[in-house]
C-alpha positions as CSV (number, residue, x, y, z in Angstrom):
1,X,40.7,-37.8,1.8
2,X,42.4,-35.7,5.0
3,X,42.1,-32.4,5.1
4,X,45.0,-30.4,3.8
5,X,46.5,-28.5,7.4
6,X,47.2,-25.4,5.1
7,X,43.7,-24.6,3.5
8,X,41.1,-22.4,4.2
9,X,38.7,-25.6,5.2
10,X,40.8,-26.9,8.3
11,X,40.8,-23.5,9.3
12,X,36.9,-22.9,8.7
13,X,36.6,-26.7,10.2
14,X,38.6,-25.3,13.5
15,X,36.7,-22.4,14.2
16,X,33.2,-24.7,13.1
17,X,34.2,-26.7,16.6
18,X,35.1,-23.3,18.8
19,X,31.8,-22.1,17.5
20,X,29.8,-25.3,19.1
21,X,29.0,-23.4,22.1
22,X,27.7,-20.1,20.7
23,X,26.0,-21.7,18.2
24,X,24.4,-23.8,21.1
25,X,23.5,-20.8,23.2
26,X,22.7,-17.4,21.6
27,X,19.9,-19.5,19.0
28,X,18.3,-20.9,21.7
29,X,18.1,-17.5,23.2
30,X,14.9,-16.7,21.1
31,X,12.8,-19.7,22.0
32,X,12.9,-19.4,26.3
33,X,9.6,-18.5,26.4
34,X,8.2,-21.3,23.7
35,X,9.8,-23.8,25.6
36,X,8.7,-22.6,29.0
37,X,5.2,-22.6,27.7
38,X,5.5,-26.1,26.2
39,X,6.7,-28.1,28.8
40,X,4.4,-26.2,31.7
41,X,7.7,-24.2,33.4
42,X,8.2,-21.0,34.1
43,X,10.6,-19.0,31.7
44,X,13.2,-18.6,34.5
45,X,13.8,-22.4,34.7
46,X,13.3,-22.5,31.0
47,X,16.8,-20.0,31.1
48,X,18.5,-22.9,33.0
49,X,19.1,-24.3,29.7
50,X,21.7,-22.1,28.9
51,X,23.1,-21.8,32.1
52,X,23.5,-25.6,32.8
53,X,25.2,-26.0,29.4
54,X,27.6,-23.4,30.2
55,X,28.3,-25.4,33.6
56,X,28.9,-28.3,31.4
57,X,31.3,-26.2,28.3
58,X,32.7,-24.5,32.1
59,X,34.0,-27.8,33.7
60,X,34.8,-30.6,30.7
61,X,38.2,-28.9,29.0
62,X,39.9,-29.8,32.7
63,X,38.9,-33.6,31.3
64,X,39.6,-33.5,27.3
65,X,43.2,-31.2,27.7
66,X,44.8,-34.1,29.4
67,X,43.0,-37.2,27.4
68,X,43.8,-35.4,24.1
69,X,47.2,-35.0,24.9
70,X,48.0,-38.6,25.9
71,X,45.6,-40.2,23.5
72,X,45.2,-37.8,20.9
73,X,43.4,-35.0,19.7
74,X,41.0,-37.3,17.1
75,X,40.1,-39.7,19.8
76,X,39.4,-36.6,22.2
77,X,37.3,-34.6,19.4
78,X,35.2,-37.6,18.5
79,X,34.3,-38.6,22.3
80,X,33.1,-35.0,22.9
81,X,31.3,-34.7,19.9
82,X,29.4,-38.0,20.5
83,X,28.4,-36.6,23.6
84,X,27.1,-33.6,21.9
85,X,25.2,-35.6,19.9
86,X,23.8,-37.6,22.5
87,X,23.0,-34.8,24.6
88,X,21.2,-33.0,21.3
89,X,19.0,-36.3,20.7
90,X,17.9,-36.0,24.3
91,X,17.1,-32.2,24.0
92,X,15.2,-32.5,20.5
93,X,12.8,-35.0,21.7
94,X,12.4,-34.0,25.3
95,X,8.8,-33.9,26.8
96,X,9.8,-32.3,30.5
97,X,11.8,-29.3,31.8
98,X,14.1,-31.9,34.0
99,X,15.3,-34.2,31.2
100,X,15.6,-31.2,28.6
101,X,18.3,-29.4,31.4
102,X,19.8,-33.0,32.4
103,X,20.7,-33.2,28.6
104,X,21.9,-29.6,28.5
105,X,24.8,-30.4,30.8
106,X,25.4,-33.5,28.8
107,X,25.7,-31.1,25.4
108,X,27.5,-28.5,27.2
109,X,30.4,-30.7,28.2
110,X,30.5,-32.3,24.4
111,X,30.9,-28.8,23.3
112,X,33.7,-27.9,25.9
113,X,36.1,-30.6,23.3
114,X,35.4,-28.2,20.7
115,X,37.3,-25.1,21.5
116,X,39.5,-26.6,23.9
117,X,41.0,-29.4,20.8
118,X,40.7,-26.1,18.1
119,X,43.6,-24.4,20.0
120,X,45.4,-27.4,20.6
121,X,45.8,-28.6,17.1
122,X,46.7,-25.1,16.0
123,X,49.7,-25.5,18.5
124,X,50.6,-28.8,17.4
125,X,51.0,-27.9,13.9
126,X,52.1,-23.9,13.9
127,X,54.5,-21.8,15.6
128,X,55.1,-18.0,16.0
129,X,53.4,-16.0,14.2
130,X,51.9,-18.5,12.0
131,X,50.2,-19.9,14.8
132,X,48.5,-16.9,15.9
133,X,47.5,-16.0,12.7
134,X,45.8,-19.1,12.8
135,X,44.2,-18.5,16.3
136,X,42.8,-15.0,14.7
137,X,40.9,-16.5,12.0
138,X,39.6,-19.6,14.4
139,X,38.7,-16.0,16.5
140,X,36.6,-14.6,13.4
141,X,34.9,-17.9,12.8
142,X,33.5,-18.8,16.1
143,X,32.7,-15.6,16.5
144,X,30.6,-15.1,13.5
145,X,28.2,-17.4,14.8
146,X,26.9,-15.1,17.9
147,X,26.0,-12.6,14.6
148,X,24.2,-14.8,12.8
149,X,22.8,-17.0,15.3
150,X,19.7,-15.7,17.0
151,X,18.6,-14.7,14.1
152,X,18.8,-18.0,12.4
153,X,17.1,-19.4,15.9
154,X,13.9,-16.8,15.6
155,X,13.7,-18.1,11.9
156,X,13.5,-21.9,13.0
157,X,11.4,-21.0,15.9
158,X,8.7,-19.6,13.8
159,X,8.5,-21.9,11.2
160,X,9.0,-25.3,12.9
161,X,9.0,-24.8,17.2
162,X,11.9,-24.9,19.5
163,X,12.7,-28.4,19.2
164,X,14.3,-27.8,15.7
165,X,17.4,-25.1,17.4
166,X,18.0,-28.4,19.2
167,X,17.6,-30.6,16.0
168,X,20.1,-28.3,13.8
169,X,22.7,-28.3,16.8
170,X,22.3,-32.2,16.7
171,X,22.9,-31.7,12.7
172,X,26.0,-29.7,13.4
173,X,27.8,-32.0,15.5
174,X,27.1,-35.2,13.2
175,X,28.6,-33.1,10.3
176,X,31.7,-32.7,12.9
177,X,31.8,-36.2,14.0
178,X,31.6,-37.2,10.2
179,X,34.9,-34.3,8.8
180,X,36.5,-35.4,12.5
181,X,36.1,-39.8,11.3
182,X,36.9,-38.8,7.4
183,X,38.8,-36.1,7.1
184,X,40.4,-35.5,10.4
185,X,44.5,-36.7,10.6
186,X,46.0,-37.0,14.1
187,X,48.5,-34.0,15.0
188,X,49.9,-35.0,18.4
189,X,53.1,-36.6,17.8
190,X,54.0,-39.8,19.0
191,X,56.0,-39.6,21.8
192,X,57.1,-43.0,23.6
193,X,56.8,-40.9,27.0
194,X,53.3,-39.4,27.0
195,X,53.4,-35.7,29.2
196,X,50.0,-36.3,30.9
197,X,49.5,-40.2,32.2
198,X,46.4,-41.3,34.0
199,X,46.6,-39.3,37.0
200,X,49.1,-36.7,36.8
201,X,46.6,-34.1,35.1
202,X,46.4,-32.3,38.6
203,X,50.2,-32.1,38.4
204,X,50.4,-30.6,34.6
205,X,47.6,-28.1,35.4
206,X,49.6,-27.1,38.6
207,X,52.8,-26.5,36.3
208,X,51.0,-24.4,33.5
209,X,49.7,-22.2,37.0
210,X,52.9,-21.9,38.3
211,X,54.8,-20.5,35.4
212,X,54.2,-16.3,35.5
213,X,54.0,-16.6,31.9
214,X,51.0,-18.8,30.8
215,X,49.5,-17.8,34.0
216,X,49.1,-14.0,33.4
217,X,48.1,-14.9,29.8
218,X,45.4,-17.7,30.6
219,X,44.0,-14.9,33.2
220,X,44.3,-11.8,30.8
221,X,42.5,-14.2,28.1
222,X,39.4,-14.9,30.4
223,X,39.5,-11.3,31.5
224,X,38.7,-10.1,28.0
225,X,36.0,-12.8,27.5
226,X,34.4,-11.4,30.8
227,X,34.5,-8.0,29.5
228,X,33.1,-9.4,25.9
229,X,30.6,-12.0,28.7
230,X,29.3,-8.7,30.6
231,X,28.1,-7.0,27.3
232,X,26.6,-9.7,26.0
233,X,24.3,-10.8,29.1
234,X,23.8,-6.9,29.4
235,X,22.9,-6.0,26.2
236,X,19.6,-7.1,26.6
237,X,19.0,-5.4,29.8
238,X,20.5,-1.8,28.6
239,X,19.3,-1.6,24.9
240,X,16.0,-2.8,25.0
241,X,15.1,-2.1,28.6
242,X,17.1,1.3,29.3
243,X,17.0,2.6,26.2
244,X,13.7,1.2,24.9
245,X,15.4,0.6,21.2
246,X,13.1,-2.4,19.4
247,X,14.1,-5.7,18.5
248,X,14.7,-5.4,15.3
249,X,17.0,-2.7,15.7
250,X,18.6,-4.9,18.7
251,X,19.2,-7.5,16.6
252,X,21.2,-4.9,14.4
253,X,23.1,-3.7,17.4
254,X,23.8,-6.9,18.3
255,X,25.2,-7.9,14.9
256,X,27.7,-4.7,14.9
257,X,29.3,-5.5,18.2
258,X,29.7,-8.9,17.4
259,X,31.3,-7.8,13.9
260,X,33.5,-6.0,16.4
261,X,35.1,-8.7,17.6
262,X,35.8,-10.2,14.2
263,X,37.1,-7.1,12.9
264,X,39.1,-6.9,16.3
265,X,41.0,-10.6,15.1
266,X,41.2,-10.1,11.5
267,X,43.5,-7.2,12.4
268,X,45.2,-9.3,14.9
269,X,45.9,-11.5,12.2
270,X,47.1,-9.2,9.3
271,X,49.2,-7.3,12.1
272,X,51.3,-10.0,13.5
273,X,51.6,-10.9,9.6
274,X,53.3,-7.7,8.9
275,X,55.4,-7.9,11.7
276,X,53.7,-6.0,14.5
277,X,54.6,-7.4,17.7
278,X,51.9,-9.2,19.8
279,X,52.3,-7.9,22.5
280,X,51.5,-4.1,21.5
281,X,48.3,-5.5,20.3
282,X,47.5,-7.4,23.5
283,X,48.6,-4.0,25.2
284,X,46.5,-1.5,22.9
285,X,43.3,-4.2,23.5
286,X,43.3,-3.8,27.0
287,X,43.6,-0.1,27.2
288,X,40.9,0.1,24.7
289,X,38.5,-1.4,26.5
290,X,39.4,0.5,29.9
291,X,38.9,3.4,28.1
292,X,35.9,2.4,26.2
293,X,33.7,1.2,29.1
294,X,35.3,4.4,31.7
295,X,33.4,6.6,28.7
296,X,30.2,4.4,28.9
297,X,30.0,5.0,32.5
298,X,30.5,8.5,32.4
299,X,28.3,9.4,30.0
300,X,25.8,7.2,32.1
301,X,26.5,9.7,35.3
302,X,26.0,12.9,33.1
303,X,22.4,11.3,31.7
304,X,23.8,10.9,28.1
305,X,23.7,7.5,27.5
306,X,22.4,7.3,24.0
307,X,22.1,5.1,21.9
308,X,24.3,7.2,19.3
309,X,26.9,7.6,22.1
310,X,27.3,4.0,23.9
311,X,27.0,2.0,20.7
312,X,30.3,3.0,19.4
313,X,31.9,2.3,22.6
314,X,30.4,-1.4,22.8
315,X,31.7,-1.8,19.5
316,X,35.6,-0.6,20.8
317,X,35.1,-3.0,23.7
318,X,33.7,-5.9,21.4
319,X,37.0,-5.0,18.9
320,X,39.5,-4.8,21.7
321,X,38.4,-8.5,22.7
322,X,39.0,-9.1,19.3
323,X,42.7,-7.8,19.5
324,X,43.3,-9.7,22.9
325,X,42.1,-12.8,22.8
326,X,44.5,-14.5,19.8
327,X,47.2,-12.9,21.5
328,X,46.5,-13.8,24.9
329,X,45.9,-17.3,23.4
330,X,49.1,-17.7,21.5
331,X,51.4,-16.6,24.5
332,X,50.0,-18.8,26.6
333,X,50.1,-22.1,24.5
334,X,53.9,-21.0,23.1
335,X,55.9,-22.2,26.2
336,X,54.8,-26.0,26.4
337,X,53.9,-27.6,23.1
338,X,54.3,-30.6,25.1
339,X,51.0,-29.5,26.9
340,X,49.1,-28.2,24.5
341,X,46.0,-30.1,25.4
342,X,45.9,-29.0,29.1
343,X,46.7,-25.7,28.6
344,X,43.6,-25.4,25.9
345,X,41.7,-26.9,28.3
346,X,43.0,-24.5,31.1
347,X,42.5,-21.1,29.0
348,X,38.5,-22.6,27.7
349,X,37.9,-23.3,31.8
350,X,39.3,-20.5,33.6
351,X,37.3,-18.4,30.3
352,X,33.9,-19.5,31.0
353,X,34.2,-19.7,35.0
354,X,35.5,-15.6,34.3
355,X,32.7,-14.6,31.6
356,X,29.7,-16.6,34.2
357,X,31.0,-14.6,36.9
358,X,31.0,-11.2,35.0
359,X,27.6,-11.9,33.2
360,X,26.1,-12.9,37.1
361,X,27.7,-9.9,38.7
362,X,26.0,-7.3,35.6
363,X,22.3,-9.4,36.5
364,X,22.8,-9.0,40.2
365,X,23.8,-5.1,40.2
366,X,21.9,-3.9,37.3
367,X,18.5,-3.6,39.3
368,X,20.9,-0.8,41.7
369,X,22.8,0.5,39.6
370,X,21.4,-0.1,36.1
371,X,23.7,1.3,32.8
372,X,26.8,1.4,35.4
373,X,26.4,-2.6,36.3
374,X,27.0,-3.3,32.8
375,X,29.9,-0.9,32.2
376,X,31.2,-1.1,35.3
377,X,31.8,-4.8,35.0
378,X,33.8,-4.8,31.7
379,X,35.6,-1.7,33.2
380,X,36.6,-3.8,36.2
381,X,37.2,-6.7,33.7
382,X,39.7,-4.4,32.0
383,X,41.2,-3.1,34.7
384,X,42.2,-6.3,36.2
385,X,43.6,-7.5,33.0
386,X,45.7,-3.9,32.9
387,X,46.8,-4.6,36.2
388,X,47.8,-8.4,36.0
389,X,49.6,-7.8,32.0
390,X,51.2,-4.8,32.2
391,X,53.6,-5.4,35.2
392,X,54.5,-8.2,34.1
393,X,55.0,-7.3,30.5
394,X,57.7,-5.3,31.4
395,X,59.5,-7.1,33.2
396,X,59.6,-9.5,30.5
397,X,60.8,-7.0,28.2
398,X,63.9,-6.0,30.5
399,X,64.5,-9.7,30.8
400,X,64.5,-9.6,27.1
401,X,66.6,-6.2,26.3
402,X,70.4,-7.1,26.1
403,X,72.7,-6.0,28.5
């Protein structure tokens, strides 16, 4: 029986695949240590494991935009998730530091089908506001799992070892592969004339850049997933290092900002439902998060960073992400439905390559310049996206406004 396009399960079933990667990451996050010590490593080449499957997530949705959208989305999703699974056999039953990172990759670029084909579909089947609505509540699900997951991944850890994270991400991607094979109807339309042939991907990916629109908005979206990317890498770093909070409370921390970001796209949602105009809220998410990490970096200067006064200014920033990123998404899909698949893949891409860049620069400057790296970066992050949008926002607008 195929899933209905209209009910709250396709939906939960769309954001279950954008949440492959977080789920994949943050539980593991727990266990770098345990798996250092059991395969004889050291724990910083243990923490390659989450950096080599973010190299794989990084680089595949260049490969899966353009196959989904001359093949088709099903035979897309099922190839990536395969690999997944593959790649989560391999890192279950690992027995050195080599093949457990060599599998990583492999698991990282199944995962990269996941959110790249979520946003894809969504554009193949909704339009306008309906649409976005549809990309806020794929927002809220993936983004649930970051809340939930460490916490779930310190469970497993102490009751059954590290190799069980990898065994339930393995578990997650054959219940996908099995929804995908039953459940799953095809949503690109047949066209005689497919938009991407065998070889002309460079070409469609050149087009997407090209056009002002999709461009600012593809850039804009990544900008507020570094922003998000800084604050999560760190988090670690500031809380319990800086301010010396403990894990549990950490963990609680971590939860709130995270419930920011859902928060941030359930409004997104019910906004652009009412007839709020996305735009505004793309506008108002930026400027919130400038604002929101200036604060954090003043307060820093004047010696009041607090836990009581930078936690609800991580939240703001978390939130405004939340605001952005369905908006951001939305405008940039609208203008070639024809595309959908490459641009999906364009937005996950150029997303990770922006959030690895932001996380490294927080890791590299934090040492110098400790609070201030972390807030610094998401202000830049801002900044950038304030500078890129808002220019060309309004000249859209004029172009828009009758003469």
């Amino acid at each position: 029986m195929k899933m209905s396009t209209d009910s709250k399960l396709f939906m939960l079933f769309l954001g279950a695949l954008a949440a492959l990667p977080p789920i994949s990451t943050d539980m593991a996050l727990p266990a770098i240590g345990d798996i250092a010590q059991s395969l004889h490593t050291s724990a910083s080449r243990a923490g390659l494991t989450l950096s080599l499957f973010m190299l794989g997530f990084a680089v595949s949705p260049l490969v899966y935009g353009p196959m989904s959208d001359r093949f088709g989305r099903r035979p897309a999703l099922l190839a990536g998730l395969a690999l997944f699974c593959i790649g989560g056999v391999i890192t279950t039953f690992s027995h050195s530091i080599t093949v457990l990172l060599s599998a990583r990759v492999v698991q990282g670029a199944g995962a990269g089908a996941g959110m790249t084909l979520a946003f894809a579909i969504v554009r193949d089947l909704f339009e306008g506001a309906a649409a976005q609505r549809r990309l806020a509540m794929i927002t809220v699900v993936a983004n649930l799992a970051p809340i939930v997951a460490p916490s779930i991944g310190t469970g497993l850890l102490l009751a059954l070892g590290w190799r069980s994270i990898y065994l339930l991400t393995l578990i997650s991607g054959v219940i996908l592969i099995a929804m995908v094979w039953v459940s799953f109807a095809e949503t690109l339309k047949v066209r005689d004339n497919p938009p991407v042939a065998s070889g002309d991907s460079r070409n469609a990916y050149s087009r997407l850049m090209r056009h002002p629109y999709v461009r600012r908005h593809v850039i804009v979206n990544g900008l507020g997933f570094a922003w998000m990317f800084a604050y999560v890498c760190g988090s670690p770093l500031v809380l319990l290092g800086t301010l010396g909070i403990s894990h549990l409370l950490y963990s609680l921390m971590f939860a709130c900002t995270g419930a920011g970001i859902v928060l941030g796209a359930t409004l997104n949602g019910q906004l652009v439902h009412r007839g709020v105009a996305s735009g505004k809220l793309l506008s108002a998410g930026i400027v919130l998060a400038l604002v929101a990490s200036v604060a954090i970096s003043v307060l820093t200067v004047l010696g009041w960073d607090r836990i009581g006064t930078i936690m609800p200014l991580l939240v703001l920033c978390t939130f405004s992400f939340g605001l952005v990123a369905p908006s951001a998404t939305h405008a940039a899909m609208e203008p070639f439905p024809e595309l959908a698949g490459v641009t999906g893949g364009l937005l996950t891409s150029i997303q990770m390559i922006l959030g690895a860049g932001a996380s490294s620069l927080v890791v590299m400057l934090f040492p110098a310049f400790g609070v201030v790296a972390m807030s610094g970066v998401m202000g830049g992050a801002a900044l950038l996206a304030a500078l890129l949008y808002f220019p060309g926002h309004r000249k859209a607008v004029l172009a828009m406004s009758p003469q």
